[in-house]
C-alpha positions in Angstrom: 1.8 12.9 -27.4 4.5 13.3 -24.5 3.7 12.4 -21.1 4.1 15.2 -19.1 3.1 13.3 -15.4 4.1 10.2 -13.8 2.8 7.0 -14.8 2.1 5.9 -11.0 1.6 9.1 -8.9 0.5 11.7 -11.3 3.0 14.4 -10.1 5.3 15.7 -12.6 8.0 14.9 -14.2 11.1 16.4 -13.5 11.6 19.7 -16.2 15.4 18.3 -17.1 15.3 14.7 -18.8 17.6 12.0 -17.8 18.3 10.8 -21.2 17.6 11.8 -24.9 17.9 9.0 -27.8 17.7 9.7 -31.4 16.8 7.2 -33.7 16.3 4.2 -31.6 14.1 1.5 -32.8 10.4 2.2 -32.7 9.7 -1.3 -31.2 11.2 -4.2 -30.0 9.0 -6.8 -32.3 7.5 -6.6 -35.6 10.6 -6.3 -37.7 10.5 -5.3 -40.6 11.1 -7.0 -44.0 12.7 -5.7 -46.8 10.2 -3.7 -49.1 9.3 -1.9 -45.1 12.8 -0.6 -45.1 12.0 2.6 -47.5 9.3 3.7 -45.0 10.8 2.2 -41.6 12.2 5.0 -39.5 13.3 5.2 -35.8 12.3 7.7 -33.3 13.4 9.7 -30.1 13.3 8.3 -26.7 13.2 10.4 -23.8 13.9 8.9 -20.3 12.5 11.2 -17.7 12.4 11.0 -13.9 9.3 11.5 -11.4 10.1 14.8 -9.0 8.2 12.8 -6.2 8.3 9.3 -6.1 11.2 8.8 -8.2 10.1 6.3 -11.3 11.9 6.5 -14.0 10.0 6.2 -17.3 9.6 7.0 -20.8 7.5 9.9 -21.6 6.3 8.7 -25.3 3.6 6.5 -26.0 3.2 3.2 -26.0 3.9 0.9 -29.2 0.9 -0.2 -30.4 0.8 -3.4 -29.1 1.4 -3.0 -25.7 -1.6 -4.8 -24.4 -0.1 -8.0 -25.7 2.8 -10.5 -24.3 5.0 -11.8 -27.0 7.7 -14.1 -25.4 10.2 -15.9 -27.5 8.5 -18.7 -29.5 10.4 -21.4 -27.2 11.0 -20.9 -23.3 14.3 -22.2 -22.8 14.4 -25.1 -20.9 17.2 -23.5 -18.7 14.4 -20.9 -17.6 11.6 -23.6 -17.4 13.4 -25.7 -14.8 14.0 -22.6 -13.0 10.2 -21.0 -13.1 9.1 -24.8 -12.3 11.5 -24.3 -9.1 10.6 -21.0 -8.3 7.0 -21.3 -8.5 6.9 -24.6 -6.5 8.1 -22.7 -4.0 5.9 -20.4 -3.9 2.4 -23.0 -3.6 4.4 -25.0 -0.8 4.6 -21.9 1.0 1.0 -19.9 0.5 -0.5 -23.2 0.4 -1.6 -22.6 -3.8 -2.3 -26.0 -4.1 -6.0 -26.4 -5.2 -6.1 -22.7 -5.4 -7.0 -20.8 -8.0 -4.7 -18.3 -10.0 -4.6 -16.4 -13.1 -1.8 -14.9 -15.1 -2.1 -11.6 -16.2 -0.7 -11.2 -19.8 -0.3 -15.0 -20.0 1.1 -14.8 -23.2 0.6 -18.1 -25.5 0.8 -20.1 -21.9 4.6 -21.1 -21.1 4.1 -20.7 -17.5 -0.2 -21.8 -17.5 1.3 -25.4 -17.6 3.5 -25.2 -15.1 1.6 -23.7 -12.2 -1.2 -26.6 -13.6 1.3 -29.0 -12.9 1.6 -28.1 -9.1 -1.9 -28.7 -8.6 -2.9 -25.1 -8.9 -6.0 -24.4 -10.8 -4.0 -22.2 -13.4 -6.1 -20.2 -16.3 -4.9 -16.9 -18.2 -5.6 -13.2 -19.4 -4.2 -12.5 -22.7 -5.3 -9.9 -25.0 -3.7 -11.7 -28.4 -6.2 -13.2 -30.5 -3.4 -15.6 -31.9 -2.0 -16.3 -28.9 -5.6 -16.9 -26.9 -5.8 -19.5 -29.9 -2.4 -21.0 -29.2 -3.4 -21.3 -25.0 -6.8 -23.1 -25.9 -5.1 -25.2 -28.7 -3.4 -26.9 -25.3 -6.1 -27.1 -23.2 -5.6 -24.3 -21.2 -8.4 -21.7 -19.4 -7.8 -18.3 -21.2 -9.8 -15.5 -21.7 -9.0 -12.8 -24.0 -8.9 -9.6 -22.6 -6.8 -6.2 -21.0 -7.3 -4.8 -17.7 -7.6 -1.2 -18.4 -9.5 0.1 -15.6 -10.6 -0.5 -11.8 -14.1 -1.8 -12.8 -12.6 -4.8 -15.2 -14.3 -7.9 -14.4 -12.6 -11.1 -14.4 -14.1 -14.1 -15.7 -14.2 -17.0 -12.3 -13.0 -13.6 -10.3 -12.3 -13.6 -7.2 -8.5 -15.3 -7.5 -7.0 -16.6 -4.6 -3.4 -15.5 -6.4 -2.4 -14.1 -9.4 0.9 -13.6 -11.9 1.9 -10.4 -14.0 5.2 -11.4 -15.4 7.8 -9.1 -17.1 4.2 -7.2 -18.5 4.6 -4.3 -16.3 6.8 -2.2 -17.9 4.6 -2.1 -21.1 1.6 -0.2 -19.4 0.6 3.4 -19.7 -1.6 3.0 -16.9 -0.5 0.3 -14.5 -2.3 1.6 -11.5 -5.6 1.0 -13.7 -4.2 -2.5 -14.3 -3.2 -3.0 -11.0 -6.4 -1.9 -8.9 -8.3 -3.6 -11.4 -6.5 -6.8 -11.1 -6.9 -6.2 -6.9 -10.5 -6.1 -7.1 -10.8 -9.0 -9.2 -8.9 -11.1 -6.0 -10.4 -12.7 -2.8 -9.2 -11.4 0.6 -5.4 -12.4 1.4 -5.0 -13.3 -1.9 -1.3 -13.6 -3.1 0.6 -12.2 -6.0 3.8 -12.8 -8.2 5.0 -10.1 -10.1 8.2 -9.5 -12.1 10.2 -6.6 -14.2 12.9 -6.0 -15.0 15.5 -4.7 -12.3 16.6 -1.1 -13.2 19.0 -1.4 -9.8 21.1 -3.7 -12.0 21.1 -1.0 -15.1 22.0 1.7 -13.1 24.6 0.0 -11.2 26.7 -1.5 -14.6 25.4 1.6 -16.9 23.6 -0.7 -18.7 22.7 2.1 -21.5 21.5 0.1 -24.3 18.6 -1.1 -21.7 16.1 1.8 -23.1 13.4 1.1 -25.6 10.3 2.3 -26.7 8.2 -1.2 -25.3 9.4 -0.8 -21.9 7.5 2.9 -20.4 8.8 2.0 -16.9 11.7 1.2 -15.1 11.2 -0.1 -11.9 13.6 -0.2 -9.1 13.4 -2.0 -5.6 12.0 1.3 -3.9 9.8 2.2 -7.3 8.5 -1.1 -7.3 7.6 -1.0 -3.8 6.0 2.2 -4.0 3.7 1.1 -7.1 2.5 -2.1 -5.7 1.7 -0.1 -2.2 0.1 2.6 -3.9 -2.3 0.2 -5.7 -3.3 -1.7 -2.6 -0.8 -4.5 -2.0 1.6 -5.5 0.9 5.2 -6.3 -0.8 5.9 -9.4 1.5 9.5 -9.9 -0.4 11.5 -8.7 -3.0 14.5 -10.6 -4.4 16.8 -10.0 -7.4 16.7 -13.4 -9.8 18.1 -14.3 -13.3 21.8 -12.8 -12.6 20.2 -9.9 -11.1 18.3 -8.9 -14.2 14.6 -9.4 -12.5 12.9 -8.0 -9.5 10.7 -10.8 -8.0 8.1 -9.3 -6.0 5.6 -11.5 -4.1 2.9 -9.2 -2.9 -0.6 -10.0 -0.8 -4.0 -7.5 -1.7 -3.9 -5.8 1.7 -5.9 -6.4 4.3 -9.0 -4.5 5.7 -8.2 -3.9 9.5 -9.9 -5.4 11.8 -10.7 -2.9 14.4 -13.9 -4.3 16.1 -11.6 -4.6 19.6 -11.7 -0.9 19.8 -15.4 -0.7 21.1 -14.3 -3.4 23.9 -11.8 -1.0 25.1 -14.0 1.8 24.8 -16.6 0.2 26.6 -14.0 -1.1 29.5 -12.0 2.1 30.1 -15.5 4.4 29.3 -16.8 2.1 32.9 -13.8 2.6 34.7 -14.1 6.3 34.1 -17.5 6.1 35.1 -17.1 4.2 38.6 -14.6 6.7 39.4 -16.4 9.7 39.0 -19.3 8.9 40.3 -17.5 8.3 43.5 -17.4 12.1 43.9 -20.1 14.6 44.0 -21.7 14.9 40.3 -19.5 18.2 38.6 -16.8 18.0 41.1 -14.3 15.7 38.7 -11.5 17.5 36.9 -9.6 16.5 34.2 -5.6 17.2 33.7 -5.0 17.1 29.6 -6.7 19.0 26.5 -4.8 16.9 24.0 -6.8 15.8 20.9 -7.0 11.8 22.8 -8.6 13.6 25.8 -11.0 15.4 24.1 -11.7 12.3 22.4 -11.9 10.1 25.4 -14.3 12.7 27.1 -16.7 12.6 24.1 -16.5 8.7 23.7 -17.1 7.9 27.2 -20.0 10.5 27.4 -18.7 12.2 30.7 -18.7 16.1 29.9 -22.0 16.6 32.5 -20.0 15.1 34.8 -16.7 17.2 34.5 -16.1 20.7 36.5 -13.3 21.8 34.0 -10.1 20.4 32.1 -6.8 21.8 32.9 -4.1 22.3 30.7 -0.7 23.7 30.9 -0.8 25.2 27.4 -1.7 29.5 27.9 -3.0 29.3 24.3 -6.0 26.7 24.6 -6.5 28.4 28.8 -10.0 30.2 28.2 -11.3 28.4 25.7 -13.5 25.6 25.8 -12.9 21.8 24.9 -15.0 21.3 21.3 -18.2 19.3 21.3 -17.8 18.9 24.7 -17.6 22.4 25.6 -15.8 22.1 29.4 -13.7 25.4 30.1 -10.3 24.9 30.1 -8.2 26.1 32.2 -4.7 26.9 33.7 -3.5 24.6 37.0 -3.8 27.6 39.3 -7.6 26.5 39.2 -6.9 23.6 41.3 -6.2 25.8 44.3 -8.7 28.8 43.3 -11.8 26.6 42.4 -11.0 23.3 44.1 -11.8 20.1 42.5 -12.9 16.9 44.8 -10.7 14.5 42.5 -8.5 14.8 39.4 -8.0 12.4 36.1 -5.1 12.6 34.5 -5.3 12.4 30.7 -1.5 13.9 29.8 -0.2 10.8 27.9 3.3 10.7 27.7 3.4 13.4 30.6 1.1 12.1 32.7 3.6 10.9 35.6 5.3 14.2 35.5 1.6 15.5 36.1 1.1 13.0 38.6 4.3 14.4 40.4 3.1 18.0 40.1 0.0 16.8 41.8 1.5 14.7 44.5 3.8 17.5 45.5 1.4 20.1 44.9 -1.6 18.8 46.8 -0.3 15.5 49.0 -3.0 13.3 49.9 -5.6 16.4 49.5 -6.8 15.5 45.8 -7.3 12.3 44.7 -6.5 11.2 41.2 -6.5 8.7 38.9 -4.4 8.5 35.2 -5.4 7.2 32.1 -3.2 4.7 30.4 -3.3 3.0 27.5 -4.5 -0.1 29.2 -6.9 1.4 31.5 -7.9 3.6 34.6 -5.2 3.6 37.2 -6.4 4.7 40.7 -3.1 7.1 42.2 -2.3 7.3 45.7 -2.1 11.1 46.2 1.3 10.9 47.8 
């Protein structure tokens, strides 16, 4: 069955396809030997494009072994020296040594070793019963299993860094395997992931690139958009391998800490409070109905104490601030109902308010404004 949405946002495909191949191999392993040949066939490929965030992907399923890595039986020792290189970069500069990390789709562990090697404490996800075989046949930690969902537990979770390399662009689902693999990771954990670079096929028409194993092809900005959308910071993204690979090291991303917020609230929420009650209790007006006023005034609990807000705006003049419920109302009031002192909550217009007030009133109304920093006590003029 066609896919009709896109693999990482869910909006639809664009109506036109990019592409239509007839006939093209079925998949790029399991070949077939001679007495298959009578029944062997090919089938249609259809390259579509995502209207929203722009992946390009397949729209047919996914061969039937997608949950498994099959690398060439021997790593070259061309790309061996180079993934050694590469990934001793990478524990110098997170500080992976001792760490621990697992590889996603490890495959029958040619990269386990090498990440070992470093001093990380390497083990791997595979779902291949033959190749979890091979993996523990050398001594290394693998577990078989897929990540098809959020809720997948890991085995040893939570990882201080993880690898999912050139696996990708086999998965129907990779925000399931994504989020699932972020919730299996400790806070600030790190992550290498690599696919194959569809910048580089676009930019030398690489047409023959398309087959049914690969259901995504991920450029810079796609790539980007998939890892943020799944809950990781893309710290860097390089083109390796003559350009063929996108090499994205990511980090899970970080809960905000925003516990300095009530300090602030609880310095500028005093500072509003000394000044007001300076002044006879209801007397206080405030300059600014803007959503951080109305805020401010319900944070710093000082509605009793306010006579009315003024705001320049004739569509909110005659109503009332919400939850607080101060009439608002237009600057004329200063001068019909008096008030004994003025706060200026106008941000980016507040001087030009204080201006208005200074040449307005002179040294008659005091007034204070709000900044971002704190209360600032005006000289009328």
């Amino acid at each position: 069955m066609s896919e009709s949405n896109c693999r990482v946002c869910g909006k639809a495909l664009s109506d036109e396809p990019l592409l239509h191949y007839e006939n093209m191999p079925k998949a790029a392993q399991h070949f077939p030997a001679q007495a298959d040949l009578a029944s062997e066939h090919g089938a249609d490929l259809t390259v579509c494009q995502c209207s929203a965030c722009g992946l390009v992907q397949l729209s047919d399923p996914p061969v039937p072994y997608y949950r498994d890595v099959i690398r060439a039986a021997a790593v070259s020792q061309t790309l061996k020296k180079l993934k050694r290189e590469q990934f001793s970069r990478l524990v110098a500069q997170y500080g992976l040594r001792g760490k621990r990390l697992i590889e996603i789709g490890c495959g029958k562990g040619e990269f386990l070793a090498l990440w070992q090697n470093l001093g990380v404490q390497a083990c791997g996800l595979e779902n291949a019963e033959t190749a979890v075989t091979a993996c523990r046949a050398q001594g290394l930690d693998v577990t078989q299993g897929y990540i098809d969902s959020a809720d997948y537990r890991l085995p040893g979770a939570p990882y201080d860094a993880f690898a999912l390399l050139m696996f990708m662009e086999h998965m129907p689902d990779p925000n399931a395997v994504l989020t699932g693999i972020r919730n299996n990771l400790a806070d600030d954990a790190i992550g290498l992931i690599e696919v194959p670079n569809f910048d580089m096929v676009i930019e030398n028409s690489v047409f023959a690139e398309f087959i049914a194993d690969h259901l995504t092809y991920f450029t810079r900005e796609t790539l980007a958009f998939a890892l943020q959308h799944n809950g990781f910071e893309v710290i860097e993204c390089t083109a390796l391998r003559d350009d063929y690979v996108l090499s994205a090291i990511v980090r899970k991303r970080r809960r905000l800490d925003l516990s300095n917020f009530s300090g602030a609230q609880e310095k500028i929420s005093g500072e509003l409070r000394k000044f007001i009650d300076a002044y006879p209790q209801g007397s206080v007006a405030i300059w600014g109905a803007s959503h951080q006023a109305l805020a401010m005034i319900s944070l710093a609990k000082i509605a009793g104490d306010i006579k009315y807000v003024v705001d320049s705006a004739p569509f909110k003049q005659g109503r009332y601030t919400p939850a607080s419920h101060l009439p608002i109302v237009s600057p004329d009031a200063l001068t019909a109902t008096p008030a004994s002192a003025l706060i200026i909550m106008a941000a980016s217009y507040s001087d030009e308010v204080a201006d208005i007030v200074r040449e307005r009133f002179g040294t008659r109304l005091p007034f204070a404004i709000l900044r971002e920093s704190g209360l600032e006590v005006c000289k009328s003029a």
